[in-house]
CHARMM-style PDB file with segment names, atoms N, HN, CA, C and O in Angstrom:
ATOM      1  N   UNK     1     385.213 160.821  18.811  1.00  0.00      PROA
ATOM      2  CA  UNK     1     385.964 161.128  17.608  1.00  0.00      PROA
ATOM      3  C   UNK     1     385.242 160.530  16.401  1.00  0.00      PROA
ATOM      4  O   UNK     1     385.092 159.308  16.366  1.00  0.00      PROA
ATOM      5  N   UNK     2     384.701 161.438  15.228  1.00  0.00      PROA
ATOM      6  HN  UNK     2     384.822 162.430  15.257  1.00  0.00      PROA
ATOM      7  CA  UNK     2     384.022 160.831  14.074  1.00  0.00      PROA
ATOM      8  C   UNK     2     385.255 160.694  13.291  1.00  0.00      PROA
ATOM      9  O   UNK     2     386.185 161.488  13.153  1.00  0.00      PROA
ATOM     10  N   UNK     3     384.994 159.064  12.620  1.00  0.00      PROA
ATOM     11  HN  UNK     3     384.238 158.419  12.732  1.00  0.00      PROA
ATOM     12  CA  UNK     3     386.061 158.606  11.501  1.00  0.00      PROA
ATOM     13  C   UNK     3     385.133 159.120  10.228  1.00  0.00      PROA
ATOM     14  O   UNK     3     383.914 159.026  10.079  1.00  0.00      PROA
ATOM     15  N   UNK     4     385.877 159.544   9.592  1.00  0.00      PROA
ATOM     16  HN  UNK     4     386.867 159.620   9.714  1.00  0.00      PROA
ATOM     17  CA  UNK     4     385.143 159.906   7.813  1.00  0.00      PROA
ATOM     18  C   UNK     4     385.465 159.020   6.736  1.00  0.00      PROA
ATOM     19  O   UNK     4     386.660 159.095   6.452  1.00  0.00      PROA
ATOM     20  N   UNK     5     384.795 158.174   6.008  1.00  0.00      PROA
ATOM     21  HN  UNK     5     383.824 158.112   6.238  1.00  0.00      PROA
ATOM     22  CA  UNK     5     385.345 157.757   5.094  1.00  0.00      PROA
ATOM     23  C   UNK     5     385.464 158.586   4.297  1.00  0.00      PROA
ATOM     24  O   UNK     5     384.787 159.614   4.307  1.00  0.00      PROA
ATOM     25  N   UNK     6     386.474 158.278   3.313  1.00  0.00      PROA
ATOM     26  HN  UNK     6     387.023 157.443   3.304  1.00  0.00      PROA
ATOM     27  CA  UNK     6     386.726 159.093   1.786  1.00  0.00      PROA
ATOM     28  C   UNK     6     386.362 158.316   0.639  1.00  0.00      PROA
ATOM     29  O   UNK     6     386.762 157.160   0.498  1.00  0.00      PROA
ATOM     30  N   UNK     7     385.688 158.844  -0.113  1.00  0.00      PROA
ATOM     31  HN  UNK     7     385.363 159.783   0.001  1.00  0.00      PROA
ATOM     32  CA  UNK     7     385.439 158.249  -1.255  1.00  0.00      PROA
ATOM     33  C   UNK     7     386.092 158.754  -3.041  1.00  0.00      PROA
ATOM     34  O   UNK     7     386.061 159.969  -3.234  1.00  0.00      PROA
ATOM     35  N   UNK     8     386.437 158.196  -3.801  1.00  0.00      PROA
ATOM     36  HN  UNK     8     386.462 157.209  -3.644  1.00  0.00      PROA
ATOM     37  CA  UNK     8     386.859 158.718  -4.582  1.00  0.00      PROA
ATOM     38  C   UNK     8     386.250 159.880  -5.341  1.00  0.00      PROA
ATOM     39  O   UNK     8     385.020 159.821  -5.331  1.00  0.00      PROA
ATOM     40  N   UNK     9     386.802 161.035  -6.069  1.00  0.00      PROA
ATOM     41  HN  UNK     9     387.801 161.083  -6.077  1.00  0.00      PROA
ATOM     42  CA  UNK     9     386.072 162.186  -6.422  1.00  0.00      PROA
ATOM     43  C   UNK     9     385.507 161.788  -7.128  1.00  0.00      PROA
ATOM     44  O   UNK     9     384.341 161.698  -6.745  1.00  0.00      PROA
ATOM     45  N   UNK    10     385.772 161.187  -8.776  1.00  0.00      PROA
ATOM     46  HN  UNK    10     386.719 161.260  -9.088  1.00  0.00      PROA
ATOM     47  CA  UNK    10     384.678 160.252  -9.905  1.00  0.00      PROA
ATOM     48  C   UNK    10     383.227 160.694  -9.485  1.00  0.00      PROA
ATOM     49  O   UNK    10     382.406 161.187 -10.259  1.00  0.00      PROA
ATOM     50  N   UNK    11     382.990 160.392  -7.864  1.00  0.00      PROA
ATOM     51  HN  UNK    11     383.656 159.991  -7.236  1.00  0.00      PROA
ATOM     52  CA  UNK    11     381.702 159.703  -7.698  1.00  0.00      PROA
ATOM     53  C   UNK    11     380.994 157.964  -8.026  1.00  0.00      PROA
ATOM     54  O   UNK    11     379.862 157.547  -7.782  1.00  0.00      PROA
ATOM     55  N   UNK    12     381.856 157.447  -8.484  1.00  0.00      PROA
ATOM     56  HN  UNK    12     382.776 157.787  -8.682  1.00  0.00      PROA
ATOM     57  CA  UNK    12     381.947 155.942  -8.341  1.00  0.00      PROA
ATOM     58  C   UNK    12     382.549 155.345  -7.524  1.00  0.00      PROA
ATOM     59  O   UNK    12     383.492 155.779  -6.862  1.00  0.00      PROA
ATOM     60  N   UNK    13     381.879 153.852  -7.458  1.00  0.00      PROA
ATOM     61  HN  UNK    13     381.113 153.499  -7.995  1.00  0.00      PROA
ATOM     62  CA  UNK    13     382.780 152.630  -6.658  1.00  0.00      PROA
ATOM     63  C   UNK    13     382.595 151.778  -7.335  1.00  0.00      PROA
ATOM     64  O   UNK    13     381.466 151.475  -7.721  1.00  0.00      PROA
ATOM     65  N   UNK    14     383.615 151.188  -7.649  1.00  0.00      PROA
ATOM     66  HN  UNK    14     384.532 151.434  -7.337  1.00  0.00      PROA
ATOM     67  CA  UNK    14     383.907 149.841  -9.038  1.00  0.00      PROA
ATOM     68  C   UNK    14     383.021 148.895  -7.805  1.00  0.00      PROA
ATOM     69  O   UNK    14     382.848 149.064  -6.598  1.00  0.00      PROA
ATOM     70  N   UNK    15     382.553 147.783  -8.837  1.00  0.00      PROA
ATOM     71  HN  UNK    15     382.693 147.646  -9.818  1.00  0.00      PROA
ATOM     72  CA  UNK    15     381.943 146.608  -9.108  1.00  0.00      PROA
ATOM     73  C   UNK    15     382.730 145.583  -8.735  1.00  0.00      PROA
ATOM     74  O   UNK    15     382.991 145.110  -7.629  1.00  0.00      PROA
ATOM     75  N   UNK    16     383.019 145.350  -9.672  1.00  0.00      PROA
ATOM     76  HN  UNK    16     382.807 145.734 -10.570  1.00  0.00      PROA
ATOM     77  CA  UNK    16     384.526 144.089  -9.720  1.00  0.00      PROA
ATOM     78  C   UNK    16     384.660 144.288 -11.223  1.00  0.00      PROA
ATOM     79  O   UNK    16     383.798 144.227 -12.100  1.00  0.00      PROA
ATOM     80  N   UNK    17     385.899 144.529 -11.290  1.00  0.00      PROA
ATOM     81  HN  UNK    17     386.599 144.578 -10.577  1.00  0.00      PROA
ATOM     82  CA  UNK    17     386.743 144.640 -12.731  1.00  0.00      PROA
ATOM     83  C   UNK    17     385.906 145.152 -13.899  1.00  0.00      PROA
ATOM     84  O   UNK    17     385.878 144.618 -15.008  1.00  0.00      PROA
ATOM     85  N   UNK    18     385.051 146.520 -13.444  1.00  0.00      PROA
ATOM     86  HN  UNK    18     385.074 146.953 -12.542  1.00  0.00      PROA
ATOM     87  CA  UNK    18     383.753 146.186 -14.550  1.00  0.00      PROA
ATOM     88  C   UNK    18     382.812 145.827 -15.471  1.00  0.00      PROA
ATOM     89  O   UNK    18     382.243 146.367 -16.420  1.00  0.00      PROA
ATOM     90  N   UNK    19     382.804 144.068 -14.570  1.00  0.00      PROA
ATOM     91  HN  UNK    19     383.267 143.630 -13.799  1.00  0.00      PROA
ATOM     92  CA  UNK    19     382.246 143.306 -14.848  1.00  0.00      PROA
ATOM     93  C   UNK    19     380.159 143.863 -14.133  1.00  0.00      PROA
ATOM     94  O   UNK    19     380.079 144.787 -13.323  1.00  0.00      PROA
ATOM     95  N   UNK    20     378.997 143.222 -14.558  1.00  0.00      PROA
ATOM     96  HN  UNK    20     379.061 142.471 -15.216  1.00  0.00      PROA
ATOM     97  CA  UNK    20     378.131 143.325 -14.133  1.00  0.00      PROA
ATOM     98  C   UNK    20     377.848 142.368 -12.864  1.00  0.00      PROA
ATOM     99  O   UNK    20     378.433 141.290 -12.766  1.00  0.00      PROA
ATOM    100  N   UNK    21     376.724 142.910 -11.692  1.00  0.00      PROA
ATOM    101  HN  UNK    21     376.248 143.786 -11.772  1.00  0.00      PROA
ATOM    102  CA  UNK    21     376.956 141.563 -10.851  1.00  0.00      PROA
ATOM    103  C   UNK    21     375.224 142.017 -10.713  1.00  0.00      PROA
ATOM    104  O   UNK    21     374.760 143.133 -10.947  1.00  0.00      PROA
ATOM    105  N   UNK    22     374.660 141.099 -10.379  1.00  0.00      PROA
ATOM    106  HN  UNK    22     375.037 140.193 -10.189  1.00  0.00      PROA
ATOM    107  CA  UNK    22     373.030 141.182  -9.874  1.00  0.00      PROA
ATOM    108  C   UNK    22     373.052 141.394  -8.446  1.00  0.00      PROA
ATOM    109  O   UNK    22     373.644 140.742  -7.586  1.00  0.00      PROA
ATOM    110  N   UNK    23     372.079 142.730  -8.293  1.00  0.00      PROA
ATOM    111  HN  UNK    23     371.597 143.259  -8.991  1.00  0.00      PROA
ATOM    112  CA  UNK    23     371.740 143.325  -7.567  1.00  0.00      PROA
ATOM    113  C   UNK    23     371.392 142.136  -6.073  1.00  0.00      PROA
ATOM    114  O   UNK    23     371.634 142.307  -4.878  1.00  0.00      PROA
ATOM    115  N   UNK    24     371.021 141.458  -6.489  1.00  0.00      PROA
ATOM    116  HN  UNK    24     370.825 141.319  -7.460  1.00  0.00      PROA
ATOM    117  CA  UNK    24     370.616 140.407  -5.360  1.00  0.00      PROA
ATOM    118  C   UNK    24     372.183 139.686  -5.087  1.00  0.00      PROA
ATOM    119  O   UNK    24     372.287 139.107  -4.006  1.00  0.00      PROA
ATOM    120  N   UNK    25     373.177 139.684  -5.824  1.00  0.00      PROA
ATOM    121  HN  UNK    25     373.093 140.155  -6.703  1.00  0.00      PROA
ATOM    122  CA  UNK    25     374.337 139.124  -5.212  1.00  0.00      PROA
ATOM    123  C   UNK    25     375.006 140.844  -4.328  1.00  0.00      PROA
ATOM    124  O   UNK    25     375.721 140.806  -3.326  1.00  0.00      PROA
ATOM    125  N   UNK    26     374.705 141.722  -4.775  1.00  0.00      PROA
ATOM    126  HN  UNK    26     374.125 141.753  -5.588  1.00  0.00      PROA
ATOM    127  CA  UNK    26     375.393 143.027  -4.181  1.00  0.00      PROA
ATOM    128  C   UNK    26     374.808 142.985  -3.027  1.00  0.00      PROA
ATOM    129  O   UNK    26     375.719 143.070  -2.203  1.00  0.00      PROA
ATOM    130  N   UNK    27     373.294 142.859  -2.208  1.00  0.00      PROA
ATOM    131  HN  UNK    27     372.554 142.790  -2.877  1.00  0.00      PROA
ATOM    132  CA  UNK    27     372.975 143.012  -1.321  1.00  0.00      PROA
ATOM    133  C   UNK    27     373.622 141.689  -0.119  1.00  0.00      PROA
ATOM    134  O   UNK    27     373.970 141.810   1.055  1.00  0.00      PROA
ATOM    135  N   UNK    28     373.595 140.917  -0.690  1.00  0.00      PROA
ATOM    136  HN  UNK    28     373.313 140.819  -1.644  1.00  0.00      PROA
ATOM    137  CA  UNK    28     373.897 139.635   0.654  1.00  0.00      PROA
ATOM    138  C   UNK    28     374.627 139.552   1.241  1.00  0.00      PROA
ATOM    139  O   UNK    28     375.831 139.372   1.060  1.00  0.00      PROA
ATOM    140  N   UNK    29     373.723 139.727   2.508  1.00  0.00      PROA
ATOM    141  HN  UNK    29     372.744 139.873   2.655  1.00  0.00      PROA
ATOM    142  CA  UNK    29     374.605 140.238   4.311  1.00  0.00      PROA
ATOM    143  C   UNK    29     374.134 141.291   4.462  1.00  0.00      PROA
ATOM    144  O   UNK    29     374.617 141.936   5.392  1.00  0.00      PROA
ATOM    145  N   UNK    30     373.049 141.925   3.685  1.00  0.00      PROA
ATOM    146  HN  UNK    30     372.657 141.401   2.929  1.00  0.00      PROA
ATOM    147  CA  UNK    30     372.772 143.299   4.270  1.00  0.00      PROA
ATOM    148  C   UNK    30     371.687 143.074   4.905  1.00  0.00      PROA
ATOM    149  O   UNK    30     370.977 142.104   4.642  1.00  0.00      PROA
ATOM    150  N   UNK    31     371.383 144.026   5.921  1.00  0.00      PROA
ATOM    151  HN  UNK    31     371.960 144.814   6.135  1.00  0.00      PROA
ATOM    152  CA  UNK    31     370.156 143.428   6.378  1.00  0.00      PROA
ATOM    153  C   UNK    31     368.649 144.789   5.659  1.00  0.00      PROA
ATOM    154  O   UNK    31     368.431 145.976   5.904  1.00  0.00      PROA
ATOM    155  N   UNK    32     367.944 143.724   4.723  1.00  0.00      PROA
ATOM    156  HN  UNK    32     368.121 142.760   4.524  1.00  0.00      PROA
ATOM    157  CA  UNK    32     367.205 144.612   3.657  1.00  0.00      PROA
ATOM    158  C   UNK    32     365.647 144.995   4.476  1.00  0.00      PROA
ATOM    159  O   UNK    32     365.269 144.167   5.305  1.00  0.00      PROA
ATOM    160  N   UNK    33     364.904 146.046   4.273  1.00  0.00      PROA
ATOM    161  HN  UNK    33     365.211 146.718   3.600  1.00  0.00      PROA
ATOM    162  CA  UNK    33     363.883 145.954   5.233  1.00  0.00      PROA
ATOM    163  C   UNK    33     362.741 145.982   3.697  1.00  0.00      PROA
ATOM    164  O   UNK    33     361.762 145.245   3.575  1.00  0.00      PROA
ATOM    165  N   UNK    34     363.251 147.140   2.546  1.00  0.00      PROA
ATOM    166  HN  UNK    34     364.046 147.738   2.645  1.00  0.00      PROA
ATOM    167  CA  UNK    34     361.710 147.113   1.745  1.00  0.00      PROA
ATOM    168  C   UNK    34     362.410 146.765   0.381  1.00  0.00      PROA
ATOM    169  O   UNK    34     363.563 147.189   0.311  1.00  0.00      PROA
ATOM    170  N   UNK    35     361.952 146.085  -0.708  1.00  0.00      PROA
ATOM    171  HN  UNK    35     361.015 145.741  -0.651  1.00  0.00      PROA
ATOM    172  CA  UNK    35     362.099 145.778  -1.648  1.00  0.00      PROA
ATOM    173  C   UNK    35     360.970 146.178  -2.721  1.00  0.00      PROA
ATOM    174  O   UNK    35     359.816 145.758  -2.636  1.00  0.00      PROA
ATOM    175  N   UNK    36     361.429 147.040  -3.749  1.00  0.00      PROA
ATOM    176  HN  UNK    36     362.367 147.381  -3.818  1.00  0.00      PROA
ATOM    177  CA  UNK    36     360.443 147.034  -4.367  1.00  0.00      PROA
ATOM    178  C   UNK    36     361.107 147.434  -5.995  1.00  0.00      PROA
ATOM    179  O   UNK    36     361.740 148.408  -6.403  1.00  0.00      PROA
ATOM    180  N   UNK    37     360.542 145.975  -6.758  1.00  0.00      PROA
ATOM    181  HN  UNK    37     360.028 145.184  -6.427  1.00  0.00      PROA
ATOM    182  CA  UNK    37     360.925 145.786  -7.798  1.00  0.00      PROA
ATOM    183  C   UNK    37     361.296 144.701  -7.624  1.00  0.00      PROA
ATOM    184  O   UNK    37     360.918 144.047  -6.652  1.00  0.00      PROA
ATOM    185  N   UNK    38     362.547 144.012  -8.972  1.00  0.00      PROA
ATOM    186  HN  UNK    38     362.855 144.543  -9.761  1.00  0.00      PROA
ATOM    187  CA  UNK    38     362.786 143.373  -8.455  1.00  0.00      PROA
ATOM    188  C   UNK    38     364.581 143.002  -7.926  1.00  0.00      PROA
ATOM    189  O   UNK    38     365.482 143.838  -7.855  1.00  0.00      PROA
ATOM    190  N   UNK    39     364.643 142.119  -7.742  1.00  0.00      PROA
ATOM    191  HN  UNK    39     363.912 141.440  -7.799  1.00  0.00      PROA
ATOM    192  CA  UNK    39     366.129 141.436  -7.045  1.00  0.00      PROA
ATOM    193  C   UNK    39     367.108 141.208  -8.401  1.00  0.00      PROA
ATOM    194  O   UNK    39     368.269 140.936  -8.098  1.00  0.00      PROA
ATOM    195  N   UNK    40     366.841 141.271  -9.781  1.00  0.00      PROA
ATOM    196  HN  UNK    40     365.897 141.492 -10.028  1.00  0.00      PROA
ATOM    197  CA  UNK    40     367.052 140.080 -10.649  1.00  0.00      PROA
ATOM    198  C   UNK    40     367.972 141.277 -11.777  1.00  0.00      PROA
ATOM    199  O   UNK    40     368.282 141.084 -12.953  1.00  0.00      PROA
ATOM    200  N   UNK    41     368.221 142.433 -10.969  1.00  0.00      PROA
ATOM    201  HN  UNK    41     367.970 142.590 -10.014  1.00  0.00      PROA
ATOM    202  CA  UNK    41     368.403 143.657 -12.143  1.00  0.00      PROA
ATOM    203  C   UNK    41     370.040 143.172 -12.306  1.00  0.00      PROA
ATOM    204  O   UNK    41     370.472 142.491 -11.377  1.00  0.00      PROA
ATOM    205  N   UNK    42     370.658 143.380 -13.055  1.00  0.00      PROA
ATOM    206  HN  UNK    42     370.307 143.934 -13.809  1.00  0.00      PROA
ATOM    207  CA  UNK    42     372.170 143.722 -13.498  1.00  0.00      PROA
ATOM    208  C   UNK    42     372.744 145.598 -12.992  1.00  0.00      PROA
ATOM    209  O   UNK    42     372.109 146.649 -12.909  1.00  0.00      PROA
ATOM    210  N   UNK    43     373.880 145.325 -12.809  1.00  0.00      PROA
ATOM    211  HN  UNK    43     374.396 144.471 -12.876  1.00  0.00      PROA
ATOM    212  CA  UNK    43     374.256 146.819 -12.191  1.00  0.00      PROA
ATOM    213  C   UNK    43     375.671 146.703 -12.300  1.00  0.00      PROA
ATOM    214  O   UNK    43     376.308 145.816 -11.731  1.00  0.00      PROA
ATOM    215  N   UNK    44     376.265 147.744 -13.152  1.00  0.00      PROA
ATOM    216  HN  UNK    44     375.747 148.465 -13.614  1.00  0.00      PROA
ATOM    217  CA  UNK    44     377.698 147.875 -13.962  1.00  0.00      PROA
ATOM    218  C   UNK    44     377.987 149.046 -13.146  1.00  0.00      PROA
ATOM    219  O   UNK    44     379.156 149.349 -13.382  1.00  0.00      PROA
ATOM    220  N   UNK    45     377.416 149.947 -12.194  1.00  0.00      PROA
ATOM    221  HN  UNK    45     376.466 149.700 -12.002  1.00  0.00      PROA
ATOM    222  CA  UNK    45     378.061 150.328 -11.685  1.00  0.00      PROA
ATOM    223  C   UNK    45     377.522 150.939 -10.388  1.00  0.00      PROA
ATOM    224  O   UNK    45     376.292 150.963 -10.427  1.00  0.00      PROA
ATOM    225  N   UNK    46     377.965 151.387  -9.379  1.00  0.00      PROA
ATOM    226  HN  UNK    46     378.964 151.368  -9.346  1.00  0.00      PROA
ATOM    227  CA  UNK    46     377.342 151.842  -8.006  1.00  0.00      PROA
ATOM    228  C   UNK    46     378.193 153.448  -8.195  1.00  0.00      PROA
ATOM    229  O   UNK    46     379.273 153.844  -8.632  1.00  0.00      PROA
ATOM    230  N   UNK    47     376.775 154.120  -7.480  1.00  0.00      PROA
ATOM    231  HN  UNK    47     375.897 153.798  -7.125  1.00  0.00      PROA
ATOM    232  CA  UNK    47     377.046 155.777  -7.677  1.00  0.00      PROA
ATOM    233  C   UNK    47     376.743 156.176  -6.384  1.00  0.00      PROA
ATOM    234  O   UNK    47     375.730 155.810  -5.787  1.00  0.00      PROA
ATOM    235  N   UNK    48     377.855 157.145  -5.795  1.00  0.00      PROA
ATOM    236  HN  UNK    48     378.677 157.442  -6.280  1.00  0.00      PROA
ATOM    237  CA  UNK    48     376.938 157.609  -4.540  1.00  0.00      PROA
ATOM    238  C   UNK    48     377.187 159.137  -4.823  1.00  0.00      PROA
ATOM    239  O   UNK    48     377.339 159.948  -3.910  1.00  0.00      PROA
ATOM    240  N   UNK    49     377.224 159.528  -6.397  1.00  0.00      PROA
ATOM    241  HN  UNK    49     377.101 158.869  -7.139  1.00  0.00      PROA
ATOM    242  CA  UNK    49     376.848 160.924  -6.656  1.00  0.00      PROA
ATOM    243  C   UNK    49     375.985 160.637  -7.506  1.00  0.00      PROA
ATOM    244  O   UNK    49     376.154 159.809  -8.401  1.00  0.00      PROA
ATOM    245  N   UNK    50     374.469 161.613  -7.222  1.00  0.00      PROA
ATOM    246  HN  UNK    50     374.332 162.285  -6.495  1.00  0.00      PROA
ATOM    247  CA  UNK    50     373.537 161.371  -7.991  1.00  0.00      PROA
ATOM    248  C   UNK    50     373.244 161.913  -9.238  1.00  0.00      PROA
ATOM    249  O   UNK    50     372.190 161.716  -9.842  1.00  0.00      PROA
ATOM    250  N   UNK    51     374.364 162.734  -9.705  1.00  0.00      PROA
ATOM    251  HN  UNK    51     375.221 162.894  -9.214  1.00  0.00      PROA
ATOM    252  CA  UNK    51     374.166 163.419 -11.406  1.00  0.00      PROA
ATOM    253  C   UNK    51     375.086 161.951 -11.939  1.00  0.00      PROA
ATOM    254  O   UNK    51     375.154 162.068 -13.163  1.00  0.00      PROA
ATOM    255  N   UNK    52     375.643 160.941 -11.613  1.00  0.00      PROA
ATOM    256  HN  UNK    52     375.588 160.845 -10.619  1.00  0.00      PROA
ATOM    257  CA  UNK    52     376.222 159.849 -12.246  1.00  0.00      PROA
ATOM    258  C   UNK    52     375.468 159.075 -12.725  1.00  0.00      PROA
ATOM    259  O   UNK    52     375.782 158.441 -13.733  1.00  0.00      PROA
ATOM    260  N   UNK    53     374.053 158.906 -12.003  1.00  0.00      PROA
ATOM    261  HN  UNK    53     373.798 159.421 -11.184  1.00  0.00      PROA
ATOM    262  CA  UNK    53     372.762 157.820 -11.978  1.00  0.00      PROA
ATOM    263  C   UNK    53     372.994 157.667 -13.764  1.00  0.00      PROA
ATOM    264  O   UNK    53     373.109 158.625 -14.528  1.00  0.00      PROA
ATOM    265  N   UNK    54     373.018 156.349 -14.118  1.00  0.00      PROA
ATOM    266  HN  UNK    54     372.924 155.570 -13.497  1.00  0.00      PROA
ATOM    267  CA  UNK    54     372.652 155.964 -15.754  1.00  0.00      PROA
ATOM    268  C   UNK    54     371.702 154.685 -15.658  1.00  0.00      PROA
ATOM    269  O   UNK    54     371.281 154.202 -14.607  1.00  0.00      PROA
ATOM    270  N   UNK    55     371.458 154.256 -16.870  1.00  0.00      PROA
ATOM    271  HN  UNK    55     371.800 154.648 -17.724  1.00  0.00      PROA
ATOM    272  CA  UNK    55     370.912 152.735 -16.651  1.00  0.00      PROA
ATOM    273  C   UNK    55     371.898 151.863 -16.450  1.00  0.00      PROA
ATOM    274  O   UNK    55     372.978 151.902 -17.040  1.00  0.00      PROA
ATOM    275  N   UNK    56     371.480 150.813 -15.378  1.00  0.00      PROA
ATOM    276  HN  UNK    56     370.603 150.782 -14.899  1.00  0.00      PROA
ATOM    277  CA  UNK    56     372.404 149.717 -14.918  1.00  0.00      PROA
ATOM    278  C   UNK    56     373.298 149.799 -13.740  1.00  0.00      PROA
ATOM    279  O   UNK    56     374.135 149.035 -13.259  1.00  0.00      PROA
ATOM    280  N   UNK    57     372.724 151.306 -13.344  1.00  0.00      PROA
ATOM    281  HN  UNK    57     372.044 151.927 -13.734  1.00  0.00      PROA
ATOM    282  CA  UNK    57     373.850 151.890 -12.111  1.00  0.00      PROA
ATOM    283  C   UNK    57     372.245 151.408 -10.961  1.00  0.00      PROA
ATOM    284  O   UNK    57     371.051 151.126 -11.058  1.00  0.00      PROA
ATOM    285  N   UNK    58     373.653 151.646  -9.664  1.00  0.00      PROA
ATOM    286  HN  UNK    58     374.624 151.875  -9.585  1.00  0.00      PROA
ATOM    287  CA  UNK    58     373.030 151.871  -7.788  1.00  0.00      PROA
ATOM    288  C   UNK    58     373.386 152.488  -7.780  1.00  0.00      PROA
ATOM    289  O   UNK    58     374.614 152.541  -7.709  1.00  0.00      PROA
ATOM    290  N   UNK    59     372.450 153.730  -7.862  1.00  0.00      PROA
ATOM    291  HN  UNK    59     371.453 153.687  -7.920  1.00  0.00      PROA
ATOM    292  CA  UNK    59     372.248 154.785  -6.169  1.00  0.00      PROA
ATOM    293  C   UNK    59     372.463 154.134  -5.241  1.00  0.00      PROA
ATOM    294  O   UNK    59     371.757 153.230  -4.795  1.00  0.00      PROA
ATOM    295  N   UNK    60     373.719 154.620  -4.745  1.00  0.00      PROA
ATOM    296  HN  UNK    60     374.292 155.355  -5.107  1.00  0.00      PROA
ATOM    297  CA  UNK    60     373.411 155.043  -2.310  1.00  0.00      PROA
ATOM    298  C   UNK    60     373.894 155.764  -1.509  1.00  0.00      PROA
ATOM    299  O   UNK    60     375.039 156.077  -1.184  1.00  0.00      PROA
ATOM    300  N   UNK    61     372.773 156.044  -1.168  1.00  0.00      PROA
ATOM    301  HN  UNK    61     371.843 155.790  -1.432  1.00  0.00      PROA
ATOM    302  CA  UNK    61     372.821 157.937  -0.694  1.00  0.00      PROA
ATOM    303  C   UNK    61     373.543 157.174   0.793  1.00  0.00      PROA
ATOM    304  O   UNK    61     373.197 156.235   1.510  1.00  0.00      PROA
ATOM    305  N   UNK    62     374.778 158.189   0.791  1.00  0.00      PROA
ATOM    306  HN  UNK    62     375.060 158.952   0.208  1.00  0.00      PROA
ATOM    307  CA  UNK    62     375.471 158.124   1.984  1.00  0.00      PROA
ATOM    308  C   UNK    62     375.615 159.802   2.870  1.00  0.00      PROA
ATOM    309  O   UNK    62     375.898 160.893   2.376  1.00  0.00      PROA
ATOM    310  N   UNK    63     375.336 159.491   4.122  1.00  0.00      PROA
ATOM    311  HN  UNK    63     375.106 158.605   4.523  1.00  0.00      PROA
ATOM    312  CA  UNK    63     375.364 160.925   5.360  1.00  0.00      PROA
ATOM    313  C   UNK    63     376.629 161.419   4.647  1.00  0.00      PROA
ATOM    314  O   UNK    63     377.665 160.757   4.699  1.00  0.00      PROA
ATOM    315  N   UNK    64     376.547 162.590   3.975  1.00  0.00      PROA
ATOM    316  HN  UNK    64     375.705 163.127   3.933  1.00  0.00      PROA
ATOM    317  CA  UNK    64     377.947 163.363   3.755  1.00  0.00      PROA
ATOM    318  C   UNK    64     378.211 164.163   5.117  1.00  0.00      PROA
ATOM    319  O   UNK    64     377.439 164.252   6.071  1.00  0.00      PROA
ATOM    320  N   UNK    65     379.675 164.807   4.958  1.00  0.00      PROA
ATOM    321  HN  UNK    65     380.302 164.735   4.183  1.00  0.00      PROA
ATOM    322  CA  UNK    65     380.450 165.538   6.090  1.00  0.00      PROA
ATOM    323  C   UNK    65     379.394 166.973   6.225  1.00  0.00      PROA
ATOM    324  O   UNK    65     378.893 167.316   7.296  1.00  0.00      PROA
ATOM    325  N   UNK    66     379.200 167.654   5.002  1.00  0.00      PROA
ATOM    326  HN  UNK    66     379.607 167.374   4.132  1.00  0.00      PROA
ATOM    327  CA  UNK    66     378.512 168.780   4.299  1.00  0.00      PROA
ATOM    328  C   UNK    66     377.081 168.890   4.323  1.00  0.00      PROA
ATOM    329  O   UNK    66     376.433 169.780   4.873  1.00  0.00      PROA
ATOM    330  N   UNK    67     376.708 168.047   3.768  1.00  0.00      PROA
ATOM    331  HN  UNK    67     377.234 167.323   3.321  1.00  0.00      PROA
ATOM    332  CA  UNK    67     375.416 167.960   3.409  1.00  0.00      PROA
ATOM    333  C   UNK    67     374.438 165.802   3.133  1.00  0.00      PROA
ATOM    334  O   UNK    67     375.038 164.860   2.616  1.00  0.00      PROA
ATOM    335  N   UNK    68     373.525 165.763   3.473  1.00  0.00      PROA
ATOM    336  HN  UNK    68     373.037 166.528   3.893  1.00  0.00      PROA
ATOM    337  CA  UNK    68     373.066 164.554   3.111  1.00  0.00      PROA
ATOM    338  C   UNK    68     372.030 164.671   2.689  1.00  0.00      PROA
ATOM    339  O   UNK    68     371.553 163.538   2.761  1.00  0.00      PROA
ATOM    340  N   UNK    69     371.330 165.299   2.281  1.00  0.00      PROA
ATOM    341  HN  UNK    69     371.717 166.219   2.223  1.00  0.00      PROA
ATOM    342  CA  UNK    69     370.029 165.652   1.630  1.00  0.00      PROA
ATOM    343  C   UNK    69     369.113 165.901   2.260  1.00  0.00      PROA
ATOM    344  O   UNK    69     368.257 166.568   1.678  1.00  0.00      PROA
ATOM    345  N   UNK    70     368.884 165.576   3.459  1.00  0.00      PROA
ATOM    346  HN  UNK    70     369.578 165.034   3.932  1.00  0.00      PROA
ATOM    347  CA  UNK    70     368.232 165.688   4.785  1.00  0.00      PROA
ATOM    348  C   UNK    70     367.146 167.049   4.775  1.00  0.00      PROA
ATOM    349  O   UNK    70     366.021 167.104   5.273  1.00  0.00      PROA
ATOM    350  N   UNK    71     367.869 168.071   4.056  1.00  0.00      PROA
ATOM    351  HN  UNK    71     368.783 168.027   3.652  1.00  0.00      PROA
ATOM    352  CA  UNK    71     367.541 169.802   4.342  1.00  0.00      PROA
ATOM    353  C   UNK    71     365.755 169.854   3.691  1.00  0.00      PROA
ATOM    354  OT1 UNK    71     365.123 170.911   3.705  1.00  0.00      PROA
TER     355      UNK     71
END
């Protein structure tokens, strides 16, 4: 049985209170394999629709039900 998450339509996922948090506090506990750039960025908001992308946002591409870019 596949569970689906749902995500809100927006295409966002709040931060915390949209406040900014550094990218290096968003990752910890993940387990990271390539880094490139750096750790030290600010990020006001996380997008996992990619016409949202602005400055200060994360991209993350998540397996959709439909489509994942894969094609």
């Amino acid at each position: 049985m596949t569970n689906w998450l749902s995500y809100p339509e927006s295409g966002y996922l709040n931060v915390t209170d949209n406040t900014e948090q550094k990218l290096s506090h968003l990752v910890l506990g993940l387990s990271v394999t390539n880094i490139l750039g750096t750790m030290n960025r600010k990020i006001r908001k996380i997008v996992y629709d990619s016409r949202k992308v602005e400055p200060d946002s994360l991209f993350v591409a998540i397996p959709g039900g439909n489509m994942d870019g894969g094609a």
